[in-house]
N, C-alpha and C positions, 0 to 999 in steps of 0.2 A: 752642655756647656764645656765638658772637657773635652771633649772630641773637637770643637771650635777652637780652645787652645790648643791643641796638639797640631791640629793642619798650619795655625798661624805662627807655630814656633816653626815646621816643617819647612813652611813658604820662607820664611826672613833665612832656615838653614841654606835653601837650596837656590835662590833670588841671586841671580846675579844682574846687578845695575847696570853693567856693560851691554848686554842685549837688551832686545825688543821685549817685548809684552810677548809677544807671538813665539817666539825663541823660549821663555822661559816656559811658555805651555807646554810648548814640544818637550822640554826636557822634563817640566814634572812627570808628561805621560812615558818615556823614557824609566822615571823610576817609580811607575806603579802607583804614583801619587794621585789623587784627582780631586784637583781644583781646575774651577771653572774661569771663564775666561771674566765673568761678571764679579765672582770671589776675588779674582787676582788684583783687577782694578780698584775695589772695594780696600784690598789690604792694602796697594800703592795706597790710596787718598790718604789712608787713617796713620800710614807711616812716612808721610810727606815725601813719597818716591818718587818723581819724575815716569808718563807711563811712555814719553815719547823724547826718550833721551835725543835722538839724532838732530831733532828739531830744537832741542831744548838750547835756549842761551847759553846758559849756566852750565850746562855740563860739555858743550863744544870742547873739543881739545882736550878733556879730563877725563881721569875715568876714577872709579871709587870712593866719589865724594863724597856718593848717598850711600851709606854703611848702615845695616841695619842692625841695631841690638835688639838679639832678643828677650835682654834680661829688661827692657824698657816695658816689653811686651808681657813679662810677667808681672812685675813690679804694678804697672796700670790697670 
């Protein structure tokens, strides 16, 4: 169970809402990180993150709306 918190405080650290799904993979494996691509999506649903920003209504023309705390993620 800790190990589960650690990767999901990791993923909210190092998630940036500006790219893709596919973008932030490359860069977890960039820093040694590994989460899957089925984890990733998993953590987008549970922290209501947009997984196809480009397409997205809502985030058209914005960037950073979806901000992730990770004190949300302790806290819960």
């Amino acid at each position: 169970m800790v190990k589960g918190k650690i990767n999901n405080e990791l993923i909210g650290l190092y998630y940036d809402c500006s790219k893709s799904l596919k973008e932030n993979l490359s860069t977890f494996k960039e820093l040694n990180l590994k989460v899957g691509k089925s984890k990733l999506y998993e953590w987008c649903k549970e922290n209501n993150i947009p997984t196809n920003i480009k397409n997205n209504q809502s985030t058209k023309n914005t960037v950073g709306l979806y901000l992730y705390n990770p004190i949300s993620a302790i806290a819960g």
